[in-house]
C-alpha positions, 0 to 999 in steps of 0.5 A: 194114622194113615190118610185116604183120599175120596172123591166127591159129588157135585152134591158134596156126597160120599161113602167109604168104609172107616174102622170102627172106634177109631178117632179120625180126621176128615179134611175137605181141601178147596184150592189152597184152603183146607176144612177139618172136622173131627169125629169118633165112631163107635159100636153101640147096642143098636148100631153106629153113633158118632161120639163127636163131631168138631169142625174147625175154620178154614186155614190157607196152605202155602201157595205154590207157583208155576213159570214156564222156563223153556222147556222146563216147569219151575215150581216155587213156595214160601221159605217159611213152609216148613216141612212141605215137599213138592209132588206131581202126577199126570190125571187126576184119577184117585188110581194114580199116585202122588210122586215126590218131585226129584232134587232139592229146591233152591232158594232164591229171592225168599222161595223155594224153586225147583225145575221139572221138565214139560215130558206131558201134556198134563201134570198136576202138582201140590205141596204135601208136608210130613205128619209133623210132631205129636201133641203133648200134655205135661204137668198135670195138676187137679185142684182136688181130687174129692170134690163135694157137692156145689164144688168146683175142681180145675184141672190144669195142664201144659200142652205142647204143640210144636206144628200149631195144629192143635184140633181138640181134647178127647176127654174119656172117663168110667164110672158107676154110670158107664162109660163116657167120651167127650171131645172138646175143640180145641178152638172152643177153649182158646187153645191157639199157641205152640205152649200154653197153660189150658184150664178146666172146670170139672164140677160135681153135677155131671158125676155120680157119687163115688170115683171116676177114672179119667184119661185125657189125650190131645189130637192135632189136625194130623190125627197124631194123638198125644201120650195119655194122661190119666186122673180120677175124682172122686165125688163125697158129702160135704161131712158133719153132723145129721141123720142119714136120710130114711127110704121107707118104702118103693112100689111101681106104679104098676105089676106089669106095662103092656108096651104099644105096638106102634113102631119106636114106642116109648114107656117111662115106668114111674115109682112112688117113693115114700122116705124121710129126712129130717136134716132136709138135705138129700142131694141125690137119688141112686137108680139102678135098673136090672133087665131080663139079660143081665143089662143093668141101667144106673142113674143119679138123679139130683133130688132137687130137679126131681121134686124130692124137697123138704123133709120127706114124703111120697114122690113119683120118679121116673127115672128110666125109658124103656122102648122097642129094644127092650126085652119082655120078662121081669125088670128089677129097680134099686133106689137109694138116697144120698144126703150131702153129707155123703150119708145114704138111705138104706137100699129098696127094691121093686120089680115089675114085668114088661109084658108084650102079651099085654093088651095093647094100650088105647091108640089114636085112629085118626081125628076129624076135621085134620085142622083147625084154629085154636078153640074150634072143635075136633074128634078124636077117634081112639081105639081101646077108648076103654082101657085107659080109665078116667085118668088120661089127658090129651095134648097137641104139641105139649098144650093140654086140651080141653074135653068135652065128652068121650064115647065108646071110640071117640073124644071131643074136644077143641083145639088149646090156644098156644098149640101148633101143628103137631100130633095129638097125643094120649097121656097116662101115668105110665106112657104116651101115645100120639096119632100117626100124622099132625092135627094141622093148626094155621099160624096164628099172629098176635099185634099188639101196639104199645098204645091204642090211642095216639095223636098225630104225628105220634108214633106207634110201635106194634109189638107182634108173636108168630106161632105155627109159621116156619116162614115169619116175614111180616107185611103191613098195612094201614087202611088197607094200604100196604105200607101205608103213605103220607095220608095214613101214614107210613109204617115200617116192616118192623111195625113203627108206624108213624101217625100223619099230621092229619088223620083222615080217619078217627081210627086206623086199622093196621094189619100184619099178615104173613108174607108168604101167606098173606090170608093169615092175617091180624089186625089192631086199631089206633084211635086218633086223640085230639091233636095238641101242637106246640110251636104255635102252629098245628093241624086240626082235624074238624071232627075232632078238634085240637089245640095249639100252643105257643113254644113257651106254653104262655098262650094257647087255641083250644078248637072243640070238635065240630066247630071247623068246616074242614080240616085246618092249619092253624097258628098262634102268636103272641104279640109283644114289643112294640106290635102290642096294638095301641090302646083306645083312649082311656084304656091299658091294654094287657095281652094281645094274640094273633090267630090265623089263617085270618078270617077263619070262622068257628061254627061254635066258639073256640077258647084263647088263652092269653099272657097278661102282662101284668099279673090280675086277681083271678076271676077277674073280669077283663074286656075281650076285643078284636083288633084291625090292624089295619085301621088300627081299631078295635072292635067290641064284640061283647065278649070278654076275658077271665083271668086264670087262677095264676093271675098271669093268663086270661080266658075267653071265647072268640067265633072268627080269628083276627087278633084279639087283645084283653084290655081294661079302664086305665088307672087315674093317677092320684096325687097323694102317697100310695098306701097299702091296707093289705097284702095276700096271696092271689092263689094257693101256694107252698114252699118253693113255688111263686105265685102272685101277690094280691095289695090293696091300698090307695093310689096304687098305680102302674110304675110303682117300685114295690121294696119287700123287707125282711127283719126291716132289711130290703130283700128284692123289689 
């Protein structure tokens, strides 16, 4: 194969004229680097097709030095550029040739040198290396040669490749369907090395029933070919026992189609096939198609992905697409079936006429309005209405649309949700008409968040779909802030927003809008829940409420909505040790809190949960008193403290903050033994939980050792 230098554009743009079915190598050199890409073009009925096109990556040439001597040039290059010989020319019009530079180079120093004396003004020099040594595939072996359905072959082979420039596999093969080519990168298989083993799959899907005849050939980055080898593969039943499988009857849908006389029209004429298998286990459909001039079409079609299941019936099959380049006259259609065994049905025959005499079918004349969002109303006006009967649906960009009434030239009927910019289009039984420019749908943005309602400080992750936009760059805002900032808080351009600590508002309003057009727009809204703060400190917004716990959970400030005048920070602590506030004479104190910021006042009360530090019956009524630390008294206020159903915790209503503290009347110790009349459990209970123990007796008091026994035997005090 020869080679052929073109030159290019500044838009990377040129023609040549190239031999037809031929194999070639197009490389696009930049400095010391080179591109590949490998092609095929071939005659076709209606004109030129490229077969395959492989690029490969760039791969970096040997690098050629140039130092003035004097009056002489000297050129140098790597020792390791085997095969490499120097050239010159003087311009660099693609009329001038390339000379080879006279003398052998010398090595020295690990490069190859060689001297040219300085006879111009200008010269110009590459390193250009011989074709190099072609490719070569031995030990060819096939895993099978009769493959059965749901099989795999491995077809295994030893290339051979000397240069290290392997570019692909040209893989070419004949069969009932015609004749085929494929061609396959060779970097898309790993095949990198000088000798390898390659290995590749061959499966029965892509083959039709019978033998195909293979021939495989390598072709390296030279365009040098390999020797080719050849194989076949035969494709048959799995064998066993059953019935062939029974073709009954075929009929088109109809005698004759009349093909539209819009320009590259389309018809997919359809055939009602009854048939009958009582093994439930036929594996292909044969179509042939028999034109006017003596062209004939074959399909295998697997019965699975065409609706043919179970054990029989009617099924419509549309195995062929005639077009524009179909001739008028009478078309003849063979159908067969072919079980997995390998059995096969009896074969059918129908024919019908592609007639251009025909009446053209209806076609769509244009629509008012030209868009329109999904669900707004749209006219279609349609010529030859008539001839399409009743059974006939209309579609924007695949989607069905809803009808709402048909005239004499004309449908209404309203955009389908889901549906883009694209043209309407008629659909019949028999073939598909669209409209000659697009019914125009705005993108539409769905936003969704992955919960409606958050307290803050929470986050929130918008999930969002964009149809109908080529451009889907997202803006955000909350509030009608783009962004949003620490008062509404802040949201990503990936939609994770992140509530503030204090909301201004029960609700935000997040909108997603296109960046480059930003009227298409969608908006959501997060409701703000009441907020809840561990660490013993948090917000509370005063229209809301909230609460605040303790990092333990052990004590907690519930503030009902309306009861602050403004938002506030508040805190919660419990008091312990020796800060536990000293009791009045005659009183235990037996949890204490401290709330601030001291001083704040409730429009309406808030509830306090305190830790006892002694477990109480519950529903027991305790005294609730405000604590002056600094005068060291307490002040009674009337209120007081129920204690909860764990009989470790007290509830109660306070109006302002201090420190509060639930106390009761201190026990006067006895001086006979204690005593127990009875012993239960101070709540409910099961199996692994603890709960508190309720004594009765006499002379129980504080300091007490409780010794529980098991069997008489002490288990834990």
């Amino acid at each position: 194969m020869g080679h052929r230098e073109l030159p290019l554009s500044n838009q990377a743009k040129t023609e040549t004229f190239l031999s037809l079915n031929q194999a070639f190598i197009l490389r696009i050199y930049k400095g010391n680097f080179m591109t590949r890409a490998f092609f095929r073009i071939v005659v076709t009925c209606t004109g030129l097709a490229i077969l395959g096109f492989s690029t490969f990556p760039l791969r970096s040439g040997p690098q050629l030095q140039v130092e003035v001597d004097g009056a002489d040039l000297v050129l140098a290059w790597p020792t390791n550029a085997v095969g490499f010989r120097a050239q010159s020319r003087i311009g660099l019009s693609i009329s001038e040739s390339w000379n080879d530079l006279n003398g052998a180079p010398v090595v020295t120093s690990g490069l190859q040198r060689i001297s040219v004396s300085r006879t111009n003004a200008h010269q110009f020099f590459r390193l250009v290396k011989d074709s190099g040594t072609n490719p070569a595939v031995s030990a060819l072996a096939l895993s099978t040669n009769a493959l059965t359905f749901g099989s795999t072959a491995t077809l295994a082979f030893d290339i051979i490749e000397p240069d290290v420039d392997l570019a692909a596999l040209e893989l070419t093969w004949t069969n009932v369907l015609g004749s085929f080519s494929n061609i396959i990168s060779a970097n898309s298989i790993g095949l990198s090395t000088d000798a390898i083993r390659a290995e590749l799959p061959i499966r029965p899907e892509t083959l039709p029933v019978g033998t195909s005849y293979f021939r495989l050939r390598l072709v390296d980055l030279m365009g040098l070919y390999s020797a080719p080898v050849y194989f076949t593969i035969t494709i048959v039943g799995q064998g066993g026992s059953g019935a062939a499988p029974q073709l009954l009857s075929v009929a088109a849908e109809a005698a004759a189609w009349g093909p539209s006389f819009e320009a590259n029209w389309k018809l997919k004429p359809g055939f009602l096939l009854e048939w009958n298998d009582p093994d439930s286990d036929v594996e292909r459909i044969r179509a042939v198609l028999r034109m006017p001039f003596g062209e004939i079409e074959v399909r295998e079609l697997q019965a699975t992905r065409v609706g043919f299941l179970n054990t029989g019936g009617t099924d419509l099959l549309r195995p062929f697409t005639l077009s524009y380049t179909n001739a008028a006259g009478t078309y003849l259609a063979e159908f067969q079936l072919i079980d997995r065994t390998g059995r096969t049905s009896e074969v059918r025959f129908v024919q019908f006429d592609l007639d251009y005499s025909a009446p053209p079918p209806a076609q769509i004349s244009g629509f008012s309005p030209g868009s329109g969002a999904p669900n707004s109303p749209v006219t279609l006006f349609v010529d030859s209405l008539s001839s399409l009967g009743t059974n006939f649906q209309v579609t924007l960009a695949g989607v069905p649309c809803q009808i709402i009434t048909n005239g004499v030239n004309y449908i209404s009927l309203t955009v389908p949700a889901g549906a883009v910019t694209a043209p309407f289009k008629l659909v019949t039984e028999a073939q598909v008409t669209a409209s000659s420019s697009s019914f125009v749908v705005p993108p539409v943005i769905t936003l969704t968040p992955d919960r409606d309602q958050a307290a803050p400080g929470e986050p929130v992750q918008f999930m969002t779909s964009i149809r109908g936009a080529t451009n889907q760059m997202l803006t955000f805002s909350v509030n009608g802030i783009a962004g949003g900032n620490a008062i509404v808080g802040l949201i990503s351009s990936q939609g994770h927003y992140q509530l503030p600590l204090l909301p201004p508002t029960l609700s935000m309003t997040v909108v997603a809008s296109l960046t480059t057009q930003p009227g298409i727009t969608a908006t959501a809204l997060v409701q703000v829940l009441p907020s809840t703060s561990l660490g013993g400190t948090g917000w509370v917004n005063s229209a809301q409420g909230g609460s605040v716990y303790t990092t333990d959970g052990t004590a907690s400030l519930d503030v009902p909505p309306g009861a602050l005048l403004t938002n506030a920070l508040l805190s919660i602590g419990v008091i312990r040790g020796t800060n536990v506030p000293t009791p009045a004479p005659g009183r235990r104190v037996l949890g204490a809190v401290r709330l601030d910021p001291d001083g704040t006042i409730f429009n309406q009360p808030a509830t306090v949960t305190l830790p006892l530090a002694e477990a109480r019956p519950p529903g027991r009524i305790l005294s609730l008193k405000y604590f002056i630390r600094s005068t060291g008294e307490f002040r009674d206020e009337g209120l007081t403290a129920i204690v909860a159903a764990n009989g470790r915790e007290a509830v109660g209503q306070i109006s302002h903050f201090s420190e509060v503290a639930v106390d009761e009347a201190e026990v006067v110790v006895s001086s006979g033994p204690p005593q127990i009349f009875g012993l239960k459990a101070a709540s409910t209970f099961h199996e692994g939980l603890a709960v508190p123990v309720l004594i009765t007796g006499q002379n129980l008091v504080p300091g007490l050792r409780i010794e529980v026994l098991l069997d008489g035997q002490p288990t834990a005090t």
